[in-house]
N, C-alpha and C positions, 0 to 999 in steps of 0.2 A: 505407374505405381512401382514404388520399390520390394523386388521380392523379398530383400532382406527383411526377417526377423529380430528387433530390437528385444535386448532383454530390458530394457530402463530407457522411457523418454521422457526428459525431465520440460516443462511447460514451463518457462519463464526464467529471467537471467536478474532479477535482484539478489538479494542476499540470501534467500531464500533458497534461491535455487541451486546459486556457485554452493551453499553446502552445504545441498544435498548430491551436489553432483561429484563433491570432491569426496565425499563416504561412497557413494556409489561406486565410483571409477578407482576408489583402493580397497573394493570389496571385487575390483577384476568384472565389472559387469560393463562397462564402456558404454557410460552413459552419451544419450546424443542431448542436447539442450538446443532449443528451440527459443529464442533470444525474445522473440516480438518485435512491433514496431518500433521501443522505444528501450534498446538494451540498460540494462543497470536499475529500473526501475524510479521508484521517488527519490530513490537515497542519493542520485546525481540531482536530483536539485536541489540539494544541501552542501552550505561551502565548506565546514566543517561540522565535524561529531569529533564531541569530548566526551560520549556517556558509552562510547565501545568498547569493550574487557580489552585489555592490552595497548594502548596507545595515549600514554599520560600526559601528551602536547599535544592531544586531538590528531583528526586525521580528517582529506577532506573526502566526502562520501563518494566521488568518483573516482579517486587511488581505491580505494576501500573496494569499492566493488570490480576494477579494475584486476586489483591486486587478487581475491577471491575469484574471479576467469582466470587468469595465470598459473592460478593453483591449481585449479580444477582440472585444467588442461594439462597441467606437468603429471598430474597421475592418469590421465590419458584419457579423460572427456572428452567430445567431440560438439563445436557450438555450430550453430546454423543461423544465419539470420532470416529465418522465417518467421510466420504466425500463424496461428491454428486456427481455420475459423469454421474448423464441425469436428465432432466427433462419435464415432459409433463404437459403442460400449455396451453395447447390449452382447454380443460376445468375445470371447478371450482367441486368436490374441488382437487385441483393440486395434480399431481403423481411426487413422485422424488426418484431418484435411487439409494442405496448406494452402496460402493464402497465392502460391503460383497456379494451384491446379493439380498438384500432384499428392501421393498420400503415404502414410507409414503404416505401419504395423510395428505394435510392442507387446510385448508377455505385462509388461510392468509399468504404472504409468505415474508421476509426481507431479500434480498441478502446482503451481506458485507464480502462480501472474498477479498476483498482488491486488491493490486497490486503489483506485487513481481519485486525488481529494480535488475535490468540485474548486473549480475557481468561480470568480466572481464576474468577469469578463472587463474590468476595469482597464483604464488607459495604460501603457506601459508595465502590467503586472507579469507577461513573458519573459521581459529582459531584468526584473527586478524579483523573478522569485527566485528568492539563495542569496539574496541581498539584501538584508532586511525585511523582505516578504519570506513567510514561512505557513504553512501547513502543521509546523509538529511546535507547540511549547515547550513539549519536555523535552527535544532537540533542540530551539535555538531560543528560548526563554533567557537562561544566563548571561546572552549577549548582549540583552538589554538593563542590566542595572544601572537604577537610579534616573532614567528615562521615561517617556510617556510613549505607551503603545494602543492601537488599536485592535479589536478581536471583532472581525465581523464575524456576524449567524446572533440567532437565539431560541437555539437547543439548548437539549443539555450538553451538547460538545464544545460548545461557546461558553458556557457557565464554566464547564470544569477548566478551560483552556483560563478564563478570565482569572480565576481565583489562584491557578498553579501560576501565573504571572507574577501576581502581586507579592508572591518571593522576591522579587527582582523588580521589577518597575517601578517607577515614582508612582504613576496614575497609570490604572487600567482603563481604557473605553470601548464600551462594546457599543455597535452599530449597528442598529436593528431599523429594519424599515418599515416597522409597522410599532404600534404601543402595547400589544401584549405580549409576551415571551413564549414560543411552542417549549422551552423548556420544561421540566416537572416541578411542580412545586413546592418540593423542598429546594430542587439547584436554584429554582431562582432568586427564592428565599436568603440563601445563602450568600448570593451572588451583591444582590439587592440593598443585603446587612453590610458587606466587607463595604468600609470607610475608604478602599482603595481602590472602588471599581465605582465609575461613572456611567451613566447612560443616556447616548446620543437618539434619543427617540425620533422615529419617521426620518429616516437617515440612510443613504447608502454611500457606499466609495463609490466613483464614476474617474477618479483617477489617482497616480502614485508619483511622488516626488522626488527627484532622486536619480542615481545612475549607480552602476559598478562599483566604478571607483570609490564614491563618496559612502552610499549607500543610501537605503529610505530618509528625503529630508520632509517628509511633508505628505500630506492626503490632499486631495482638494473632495470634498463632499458635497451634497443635496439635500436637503431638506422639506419636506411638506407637511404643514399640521393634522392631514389626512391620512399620510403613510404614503407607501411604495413610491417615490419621487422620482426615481428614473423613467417609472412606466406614463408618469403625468407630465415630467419633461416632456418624454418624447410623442405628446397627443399633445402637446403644442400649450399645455397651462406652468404658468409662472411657477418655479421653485427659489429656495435662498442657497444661495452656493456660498460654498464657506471652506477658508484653506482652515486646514487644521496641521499646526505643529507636531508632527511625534518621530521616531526613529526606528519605529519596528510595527508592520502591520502581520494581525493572524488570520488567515481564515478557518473560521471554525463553522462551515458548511455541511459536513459531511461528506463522506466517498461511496465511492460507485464502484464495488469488487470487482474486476475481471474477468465477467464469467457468462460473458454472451455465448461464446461456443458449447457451452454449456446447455444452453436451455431446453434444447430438445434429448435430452440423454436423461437415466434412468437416475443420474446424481442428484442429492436431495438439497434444494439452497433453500436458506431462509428466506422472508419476504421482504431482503432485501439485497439479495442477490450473492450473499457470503456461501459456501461452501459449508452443509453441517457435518459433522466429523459424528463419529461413534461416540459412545460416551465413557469415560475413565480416560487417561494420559495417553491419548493415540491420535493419530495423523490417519488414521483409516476412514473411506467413507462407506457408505452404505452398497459400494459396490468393489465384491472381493478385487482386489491389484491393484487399486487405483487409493492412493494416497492424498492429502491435499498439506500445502507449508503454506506459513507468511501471511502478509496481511488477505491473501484470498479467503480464509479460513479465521480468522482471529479480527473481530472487531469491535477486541477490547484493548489490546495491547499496541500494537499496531507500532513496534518497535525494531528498530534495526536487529539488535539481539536475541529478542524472541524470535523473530525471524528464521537468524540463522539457527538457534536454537531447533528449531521446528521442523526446518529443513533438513538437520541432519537425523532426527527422528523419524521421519519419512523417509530417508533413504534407508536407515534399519528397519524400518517396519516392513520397506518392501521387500528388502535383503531376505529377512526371518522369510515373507510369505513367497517369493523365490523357490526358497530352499524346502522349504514344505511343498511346493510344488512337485519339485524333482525328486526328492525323498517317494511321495506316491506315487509319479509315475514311473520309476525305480522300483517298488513294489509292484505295481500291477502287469509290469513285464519279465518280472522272475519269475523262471521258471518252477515250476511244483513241487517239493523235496519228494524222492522217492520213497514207496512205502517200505 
């Protein structure tokens, strides 16, 4: 265990975190960042971002996050590539666990480990997401005008992903593997109405078409008039495989927030595992020093800029309760004016 006393350990190294780490560390508190298994977050599986304040030729999201550690570090953050996997928070100053075996102690803490979007487990979709396979429409929708894309899921994350397409796409097709939609019944309503969204009923991807270079040429699918086709595939009953033409696949599954270390601590997650913050424009949680940024905490925006937005609002929020800190125990050690 390290005896040092951290004034700020920042949980997570996407955008989120580089800044908050880079307010923290020019606010002179030398923050330490705790990177995770997977430094930089989702935003390295994106080949470009044209929707980031200041870069009018796009930038690709691993400069981006790259460039944001650099920063961080020239005002004098310190990164670690570990990962946290417990934390004790039931008193100040907080214990947390890494994943060597050893542990920290902090006064101040910024969670922003983000939220990892569900893949599909299809053939080839490792080496093909950032390549025409995507997670975000509102990040790489544009790159498909005038194209046909696919949007597996049928939530409403699917619905709104299908609809914010049909800006830019020839033909939208969503991919559902069952014939009723878990979405709500207005989105699918909506969905259902646009003349430029299709629907592949009892349907799933089982593989992706395509390389690097070229990018997404193709889906190969499954089919069965019963639903779920990979699960009937693979119990040995006949399905219809079917290549399908398109240039751009979404998955619109849902994400899985970051916040296993979490579950046994006094932090309040919704019941779906997001981090709930105080209520009014704060990064605070329900437990005084501990902040939450980014997609851990936000899963409605779930954007590179909110993000960092959020991030750096969590590092003043901690700043402010810091300093309120030290201000009282500054009082409670002054001496008594004489009478």
């Amino acid at each position: 265990m390290s005896e040092e006393i951290h004034d700020v350990v920042i949980v997570g190294s996407g955008v989120a975190g580089h800044s908050a780490a880079i307010y923290a560390a020019r606010a002179d508190f030398e923050p330490v960042v705790y990177t995770g298994e997977d430094p930089g977050g989702q935003l390295t599986l994106t080949t470009d971002v044209e929707n980031f304040l200041g870069f009018p030729d796009g930038v690709s999201g691993t400069e981006l996050v790259q460039n944001g550690r650099k920063q961080a570090e020239s005002f004098g953050a310190r990164y670690e590539h570990r990962t946290i996997v417990d934390a004790d928070l039931s008193e100040r100053p907080f214990t947390l666990e890494l994943n060597n075996g050893d542990t920290v102690t902090t006064r101040g803490l910024i969670i922003a480990t983000g939220a990892s979007a569900r893949w599909v487990g299809a053939e080839n979709e490792d080496a093909m997401m950032g390549y025409g396979l995507s997670t975000c429409a509102t990040c790489d929708g544009a790159f498909h005008r005038g194209n046909d894309v696919l949007v597996v899921g049928g939530g409403d994350s699917a619905m709104e992903e299908a609809l914010f397409l049909t800006k830019f796409a020839e033909t939208v097709y969503i991919v559902h593997r069952r014939e009723e939609l878990r979405a709500s019944e207005i989105m699918a309503r909506r969905a259902e109405e646009n003349e430029d969204i299709e629907f592949l009923w009892n349907t799933e991807l089982v593989a992706i078409e395509g390389s690097r270079d070229e990018g997404v040429q193709g889906a190969k699918l499954v089919r069965h008039p019963e639903g779920h086709p990979t699960e009937r595939m693979e119990n040995g009953e006949g399905v219809e495989e079917i290549d399908f033409d398109c240039s751009g696949i979404f998955y619109a599954i849902g994400h899985t927030p970051n916040t296993e270390f979490l579950e046994d601590t006094p932090i309040a997650l919704d019941e779906d595992g997001y981090i709930e913050t105080e209520s009014g424009m704060t990064t605070e949680t329900g437990i005084e020093g501990v902040f939450a940024a980014g997609d851990v905490m936000d899963r409605d925006y779930q954007q590179a800029i909110t993000a960092a937005g959020t991030g750096s609002m969590a590092a003043l929020d901690l700043e402010e309760w810091l300093d309120a800190q030290e201000e009282s125990a500054t009082a409670e050690t002054a001496p008594a004016a004489a009478d």
